[in-house]
Structures are given as structure tokens and as C-alpha cells.
DSSP file (Angstrom, degrees, kcal/mol; ACC not computed):
  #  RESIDUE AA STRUCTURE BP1 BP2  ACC     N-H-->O    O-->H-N    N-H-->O    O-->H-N    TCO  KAPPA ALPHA  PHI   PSI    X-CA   Y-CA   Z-CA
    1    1 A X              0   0    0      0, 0.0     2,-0.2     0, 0.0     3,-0.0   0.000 360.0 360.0 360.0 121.9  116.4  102.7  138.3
    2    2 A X        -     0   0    0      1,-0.1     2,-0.2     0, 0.0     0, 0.0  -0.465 360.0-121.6 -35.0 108.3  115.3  105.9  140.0
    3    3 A X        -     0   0    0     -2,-0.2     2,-0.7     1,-0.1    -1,-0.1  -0.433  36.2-113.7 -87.7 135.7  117.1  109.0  138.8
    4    4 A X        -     0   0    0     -2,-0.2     3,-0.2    -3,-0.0    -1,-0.1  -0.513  33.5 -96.2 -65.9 115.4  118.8  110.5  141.9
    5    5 A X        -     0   0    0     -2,-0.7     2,-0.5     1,-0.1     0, 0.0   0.302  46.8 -96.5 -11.9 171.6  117.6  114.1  143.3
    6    6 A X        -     0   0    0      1,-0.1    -1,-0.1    -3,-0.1     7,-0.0  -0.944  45.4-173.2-118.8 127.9  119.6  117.0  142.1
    7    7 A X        +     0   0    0     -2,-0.5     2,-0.5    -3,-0.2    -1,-0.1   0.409  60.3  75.0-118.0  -1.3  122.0  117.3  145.2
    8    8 A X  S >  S-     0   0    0      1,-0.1     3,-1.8     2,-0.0    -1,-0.0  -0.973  71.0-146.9-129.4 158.7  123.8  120.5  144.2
    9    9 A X  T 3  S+     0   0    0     -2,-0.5    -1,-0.1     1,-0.3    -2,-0.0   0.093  96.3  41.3-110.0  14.0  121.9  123.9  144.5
   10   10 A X  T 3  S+     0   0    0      2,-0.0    -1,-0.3     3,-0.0     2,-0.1   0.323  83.3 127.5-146.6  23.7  123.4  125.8  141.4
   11   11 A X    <   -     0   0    0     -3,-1.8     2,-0.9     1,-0.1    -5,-0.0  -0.333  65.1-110.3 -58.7 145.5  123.3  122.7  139.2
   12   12 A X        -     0   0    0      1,-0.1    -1,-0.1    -2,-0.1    -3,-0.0  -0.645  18.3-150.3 -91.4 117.2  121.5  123.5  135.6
   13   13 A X  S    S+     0   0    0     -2,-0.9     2,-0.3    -7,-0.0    -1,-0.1   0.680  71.8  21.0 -50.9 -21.5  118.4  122.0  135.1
   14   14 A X  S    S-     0   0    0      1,-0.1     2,-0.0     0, 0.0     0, 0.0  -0.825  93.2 -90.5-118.9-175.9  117.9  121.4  131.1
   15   15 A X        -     0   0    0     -2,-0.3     2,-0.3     1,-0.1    -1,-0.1  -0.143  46.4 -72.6 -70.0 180.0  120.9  121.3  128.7
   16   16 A X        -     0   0    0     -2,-0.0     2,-0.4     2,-0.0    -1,-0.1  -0.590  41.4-154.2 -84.0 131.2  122.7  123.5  126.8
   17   17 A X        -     0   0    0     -2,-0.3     2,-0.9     1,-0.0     3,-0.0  -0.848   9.7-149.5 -98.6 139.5  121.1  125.2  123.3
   18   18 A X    >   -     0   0    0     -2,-0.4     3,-1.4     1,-0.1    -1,-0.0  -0.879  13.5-173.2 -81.6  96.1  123.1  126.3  121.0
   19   19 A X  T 3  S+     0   0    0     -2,-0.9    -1,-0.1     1,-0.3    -2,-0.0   0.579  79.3  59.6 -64.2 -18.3  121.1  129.2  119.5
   20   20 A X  T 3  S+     0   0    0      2,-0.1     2,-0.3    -3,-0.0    -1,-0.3   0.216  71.3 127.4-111.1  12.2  123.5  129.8  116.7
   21   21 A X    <   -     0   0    0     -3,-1.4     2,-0.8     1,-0.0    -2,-0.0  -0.447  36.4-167.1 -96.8 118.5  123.6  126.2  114.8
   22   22 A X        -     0   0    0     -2,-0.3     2,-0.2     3,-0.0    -2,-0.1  -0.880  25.1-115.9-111.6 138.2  122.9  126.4  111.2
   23   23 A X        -     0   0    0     -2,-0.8     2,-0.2     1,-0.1     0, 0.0  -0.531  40.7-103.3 -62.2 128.9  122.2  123.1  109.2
   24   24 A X        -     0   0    0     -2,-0.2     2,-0.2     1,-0.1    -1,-0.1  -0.403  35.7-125.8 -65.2 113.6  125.0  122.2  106.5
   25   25 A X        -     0   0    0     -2,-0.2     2,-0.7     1,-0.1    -1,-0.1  -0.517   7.6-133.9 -75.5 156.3  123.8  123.1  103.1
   26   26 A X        +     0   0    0      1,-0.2    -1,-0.1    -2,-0.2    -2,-0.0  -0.831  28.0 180.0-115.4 113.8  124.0  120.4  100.5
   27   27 A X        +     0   0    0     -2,-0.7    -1,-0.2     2,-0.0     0, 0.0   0.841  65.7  47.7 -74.6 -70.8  125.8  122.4   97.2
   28   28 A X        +     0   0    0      1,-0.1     2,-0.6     2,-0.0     0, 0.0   0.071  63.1 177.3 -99.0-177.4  125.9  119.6   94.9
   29   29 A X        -     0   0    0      2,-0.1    -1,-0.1     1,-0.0    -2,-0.0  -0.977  26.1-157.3-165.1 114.7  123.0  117.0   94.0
   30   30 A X  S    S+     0   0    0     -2,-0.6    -2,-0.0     2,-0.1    -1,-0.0   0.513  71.8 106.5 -89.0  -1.8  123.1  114.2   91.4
   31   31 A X  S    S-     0   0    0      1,-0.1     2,-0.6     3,-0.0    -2,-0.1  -0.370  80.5-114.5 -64.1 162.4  119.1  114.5   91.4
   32   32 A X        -     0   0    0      1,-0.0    -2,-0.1     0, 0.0    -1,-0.1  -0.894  30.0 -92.0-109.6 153.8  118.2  116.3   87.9
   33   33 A X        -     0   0    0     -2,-0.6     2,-0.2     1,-0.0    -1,-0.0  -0.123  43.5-145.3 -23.1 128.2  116.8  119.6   87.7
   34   34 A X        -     0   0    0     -3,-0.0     2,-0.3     0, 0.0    -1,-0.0  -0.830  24.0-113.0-115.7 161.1  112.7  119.3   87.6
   35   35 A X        -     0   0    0     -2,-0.2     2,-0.2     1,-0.1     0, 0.0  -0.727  31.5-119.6-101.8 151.6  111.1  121.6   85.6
   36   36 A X        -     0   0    0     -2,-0.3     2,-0.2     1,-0.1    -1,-0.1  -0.567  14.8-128.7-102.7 172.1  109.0  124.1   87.4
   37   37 A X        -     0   0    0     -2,-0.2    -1,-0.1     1,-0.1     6,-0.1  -0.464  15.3-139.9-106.3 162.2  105.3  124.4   86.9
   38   38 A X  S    S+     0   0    0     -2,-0.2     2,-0.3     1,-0.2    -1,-0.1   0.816  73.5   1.0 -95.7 -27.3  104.3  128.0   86.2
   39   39 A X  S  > S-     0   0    0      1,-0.2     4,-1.9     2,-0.0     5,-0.3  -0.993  80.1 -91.9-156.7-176.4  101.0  128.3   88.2
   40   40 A X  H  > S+     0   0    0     -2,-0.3     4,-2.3     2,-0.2    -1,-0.2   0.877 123.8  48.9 -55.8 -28.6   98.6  126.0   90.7
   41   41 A X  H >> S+     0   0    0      1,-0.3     4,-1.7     2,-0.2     3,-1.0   0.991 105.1  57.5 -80.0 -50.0   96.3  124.7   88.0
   42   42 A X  H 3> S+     0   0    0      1,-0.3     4,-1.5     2,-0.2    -1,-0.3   0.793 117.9  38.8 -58.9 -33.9   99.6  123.7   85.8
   43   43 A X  H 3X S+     0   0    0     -4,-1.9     4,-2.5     2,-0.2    -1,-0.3   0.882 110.8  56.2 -80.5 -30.8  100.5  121.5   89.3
   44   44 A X  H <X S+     0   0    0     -4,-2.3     4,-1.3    -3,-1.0     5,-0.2   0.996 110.9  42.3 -68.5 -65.3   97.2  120.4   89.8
   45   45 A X  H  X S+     0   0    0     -4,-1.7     4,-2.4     1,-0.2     3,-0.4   0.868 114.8  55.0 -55.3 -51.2   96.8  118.7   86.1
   46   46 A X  H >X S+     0   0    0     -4,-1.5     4,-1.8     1,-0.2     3,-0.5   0.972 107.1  42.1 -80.9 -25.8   99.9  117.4   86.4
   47   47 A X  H 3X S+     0   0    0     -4,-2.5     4,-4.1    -5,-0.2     5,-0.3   0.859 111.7  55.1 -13.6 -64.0   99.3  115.8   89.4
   48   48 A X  H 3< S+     0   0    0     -4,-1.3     5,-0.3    -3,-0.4     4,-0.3   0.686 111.2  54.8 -73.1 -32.4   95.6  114.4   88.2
   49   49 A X  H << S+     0   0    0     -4,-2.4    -1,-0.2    -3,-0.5    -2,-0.2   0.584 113.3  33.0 -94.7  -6.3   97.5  112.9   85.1
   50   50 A X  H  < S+     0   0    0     -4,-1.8     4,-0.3    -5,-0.3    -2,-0.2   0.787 135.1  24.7 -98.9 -26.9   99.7  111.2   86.5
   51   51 A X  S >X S+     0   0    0     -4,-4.1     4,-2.7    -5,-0.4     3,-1.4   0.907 102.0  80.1 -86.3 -51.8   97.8  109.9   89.9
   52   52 A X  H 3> S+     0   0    0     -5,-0.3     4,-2.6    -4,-0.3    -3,-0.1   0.794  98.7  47.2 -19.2 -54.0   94.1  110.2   88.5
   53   53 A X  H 34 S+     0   0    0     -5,-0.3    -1,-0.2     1,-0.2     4,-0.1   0.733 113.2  42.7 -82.2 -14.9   94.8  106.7   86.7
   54   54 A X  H <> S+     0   0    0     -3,-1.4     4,-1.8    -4,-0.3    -1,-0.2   0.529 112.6  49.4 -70.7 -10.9   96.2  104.9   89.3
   55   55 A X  H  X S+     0   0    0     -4,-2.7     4,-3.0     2,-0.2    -2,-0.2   0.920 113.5  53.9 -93.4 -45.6   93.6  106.2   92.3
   56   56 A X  H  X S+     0   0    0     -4,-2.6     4,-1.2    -5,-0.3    -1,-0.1   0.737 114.5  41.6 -70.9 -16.4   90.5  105.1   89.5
   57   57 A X  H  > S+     0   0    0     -5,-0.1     4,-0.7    -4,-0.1     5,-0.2   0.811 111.8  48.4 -97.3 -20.5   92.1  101.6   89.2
   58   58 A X  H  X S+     0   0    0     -4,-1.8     4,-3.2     2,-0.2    -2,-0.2   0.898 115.8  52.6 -77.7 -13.4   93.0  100.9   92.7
   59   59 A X  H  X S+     0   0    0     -4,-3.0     4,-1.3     1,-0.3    -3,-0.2   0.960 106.8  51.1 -36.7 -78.8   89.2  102.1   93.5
   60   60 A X  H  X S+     0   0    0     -4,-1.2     4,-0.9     1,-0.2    -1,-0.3   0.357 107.3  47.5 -16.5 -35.6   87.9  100.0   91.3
   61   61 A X  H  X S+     0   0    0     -4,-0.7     4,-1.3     2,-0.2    -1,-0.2   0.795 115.9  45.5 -89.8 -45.0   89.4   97.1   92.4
   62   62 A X  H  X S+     0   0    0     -4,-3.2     4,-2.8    -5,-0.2    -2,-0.2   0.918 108.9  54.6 -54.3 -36.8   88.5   97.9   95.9
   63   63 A X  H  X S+     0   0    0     -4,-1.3     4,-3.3     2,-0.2     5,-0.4   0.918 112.6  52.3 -64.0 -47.5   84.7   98.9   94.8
   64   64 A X  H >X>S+     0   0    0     -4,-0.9     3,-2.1     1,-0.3     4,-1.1   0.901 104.8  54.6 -60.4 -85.0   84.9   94.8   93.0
   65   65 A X  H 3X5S+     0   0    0     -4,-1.3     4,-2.7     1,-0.3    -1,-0.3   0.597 106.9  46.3 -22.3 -58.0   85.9   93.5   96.0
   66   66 A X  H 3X5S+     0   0    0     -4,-2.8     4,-2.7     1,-0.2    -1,-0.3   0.873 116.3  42.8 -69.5 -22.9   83.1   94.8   98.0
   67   67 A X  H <<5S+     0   0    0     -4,-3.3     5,-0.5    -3,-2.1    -1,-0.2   0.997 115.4  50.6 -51.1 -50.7   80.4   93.8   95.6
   68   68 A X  H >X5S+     0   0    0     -4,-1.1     4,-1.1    -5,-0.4     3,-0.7   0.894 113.3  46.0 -53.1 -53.0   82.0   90.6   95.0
   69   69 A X  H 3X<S+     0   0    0     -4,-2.7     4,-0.9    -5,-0.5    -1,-0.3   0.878 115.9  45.6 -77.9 -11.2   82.1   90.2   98.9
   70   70 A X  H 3< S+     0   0    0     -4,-2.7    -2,-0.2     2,-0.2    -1,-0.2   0.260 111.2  51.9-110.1  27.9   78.3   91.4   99.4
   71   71 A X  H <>>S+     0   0    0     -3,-0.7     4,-2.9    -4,-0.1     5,-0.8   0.424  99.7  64.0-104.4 -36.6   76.7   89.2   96.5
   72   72 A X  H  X5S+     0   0    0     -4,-1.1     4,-1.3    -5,-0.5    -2,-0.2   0.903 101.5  46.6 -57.1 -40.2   78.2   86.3   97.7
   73   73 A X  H  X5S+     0   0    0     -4,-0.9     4,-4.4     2,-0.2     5,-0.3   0.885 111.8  48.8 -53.0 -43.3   76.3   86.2  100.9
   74   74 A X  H  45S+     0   0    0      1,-0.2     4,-0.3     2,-0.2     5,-0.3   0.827 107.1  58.8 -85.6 -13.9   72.9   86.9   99.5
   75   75 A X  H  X5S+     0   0    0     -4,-2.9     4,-0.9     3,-0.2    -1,-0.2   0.720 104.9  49.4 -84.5 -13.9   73.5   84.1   96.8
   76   76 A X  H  X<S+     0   0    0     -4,-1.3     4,-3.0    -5,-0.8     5,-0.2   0.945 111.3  52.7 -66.5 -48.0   73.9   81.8   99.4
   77   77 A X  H  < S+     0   0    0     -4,-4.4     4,-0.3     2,-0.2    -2,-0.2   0.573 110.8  42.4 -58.7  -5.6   70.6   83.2  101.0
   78   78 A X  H >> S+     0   0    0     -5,-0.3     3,-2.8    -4,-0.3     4,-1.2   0.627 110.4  63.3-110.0 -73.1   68.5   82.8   98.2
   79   79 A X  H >X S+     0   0    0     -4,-0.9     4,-2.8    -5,-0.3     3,-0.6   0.676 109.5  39.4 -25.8 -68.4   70.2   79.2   97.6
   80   80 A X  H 3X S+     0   0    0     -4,-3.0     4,-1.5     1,-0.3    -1,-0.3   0.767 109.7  61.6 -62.4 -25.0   69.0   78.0  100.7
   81   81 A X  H <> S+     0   0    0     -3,-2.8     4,-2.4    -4,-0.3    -1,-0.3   0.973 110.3  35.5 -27.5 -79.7   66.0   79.6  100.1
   82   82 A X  H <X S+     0   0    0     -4,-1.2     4,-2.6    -3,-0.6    -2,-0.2   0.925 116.3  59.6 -52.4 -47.7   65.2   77.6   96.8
   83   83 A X  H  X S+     0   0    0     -4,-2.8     4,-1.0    -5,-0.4    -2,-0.2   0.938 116.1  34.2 -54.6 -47.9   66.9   74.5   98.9
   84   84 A X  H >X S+     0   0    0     -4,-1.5     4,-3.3    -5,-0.3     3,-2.9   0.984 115.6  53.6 -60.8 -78.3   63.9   75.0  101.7
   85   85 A X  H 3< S+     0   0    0     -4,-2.4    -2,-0.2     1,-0.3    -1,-0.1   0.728 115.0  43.8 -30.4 -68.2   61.4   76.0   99.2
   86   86 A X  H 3< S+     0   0    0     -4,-2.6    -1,-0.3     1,-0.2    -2,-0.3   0.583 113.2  52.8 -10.3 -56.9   62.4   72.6   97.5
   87   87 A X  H << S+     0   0    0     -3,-2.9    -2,-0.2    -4,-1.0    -1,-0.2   0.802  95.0  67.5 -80.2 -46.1   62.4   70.8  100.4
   88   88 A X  S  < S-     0   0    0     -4,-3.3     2,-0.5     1,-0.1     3,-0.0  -0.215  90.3 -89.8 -75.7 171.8   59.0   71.4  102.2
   89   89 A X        -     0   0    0      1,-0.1    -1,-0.1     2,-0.0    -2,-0.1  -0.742  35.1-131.7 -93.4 124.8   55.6   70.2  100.9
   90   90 A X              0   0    0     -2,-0.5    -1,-0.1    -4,-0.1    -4,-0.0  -0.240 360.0 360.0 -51.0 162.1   53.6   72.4   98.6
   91   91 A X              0   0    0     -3,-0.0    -1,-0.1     0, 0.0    -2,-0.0   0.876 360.0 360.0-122.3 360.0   50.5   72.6   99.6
């Protein structure tokens, strides 16, 4: 459907803003108090101790996977290699 032309000449084109709208503070919180950390490096370590040992095992498992998936090709290629090799007449 086609939105109709604007057919009176001192209609407003966008809506209205309200310039004066403040966001509703939230006083109370069942979250608990975290304690804060006193400079960057004190965020940075904890960070790296808590994530550091999960990001080196999902690596790792990703790093297996590709090995896993690019031996597998080339021990097929060498099979059929030896299978060939095998096959054909010395001479």
C-alpha cells in the first residue's frame, strides 16, 4: 500500500521529541555487590584467569580437529600410493 501525499500544507513532518525524558532509575537490585578491582592490570589478571583456561582448551580442541582433518587426507594418499605401488609390476 502506497502512503498517501501529505495533503495539508502546515502538517508536521517527523514526530514529536520529547527532549526532557529521563530513563527510570532502578534503586534496588537483588544482584550482589562485586568487588571492584583497583587498577587495569588487577582487571586484566582477573580476566586471563578466569578466561585464559577456557580460550586454551577450546583452541586446542579446534587446533585437533584441523590436524585430525588434514592427516586424514594425506593417509589416504599415501594408502593408495602403497595400493598402486603394490599393484603395478616392478621392474
Amino acid at each position: 500500500m502506497k502512503s498517501l501525499p501529505n495533503t495539508q500544507p502546515n502538517a508536521r513532518k517527523f514526530p514529536l521529541v520529547d527532549y526532557h525524558y529521563h530513563a527510570s532509575i532502578l534503586n534496588s537490585s537483588s544482584a550482589p555487590c562485586l568487588q571492584t578491582s583497583k587498577s587495569l592490570r588487577d582487571i586484566t589478571r582477573d580476566y586471563f584467569d578466569a578466561e585464559a583456561n577456557r580460550e586454551f582448551l577450546c583452541e586446542a580442541a579446534v587446533f585437533t580437529a584441523l590436524i585430525g582433518m588434514a592427516i586424514l587426507p594425506i593417509a589416504t594418499g599415501v594408502s593408495a600410493v602403497l595400493h598402486l605401488l603394490n599393484v603395478l609390476p616392478l621392474f
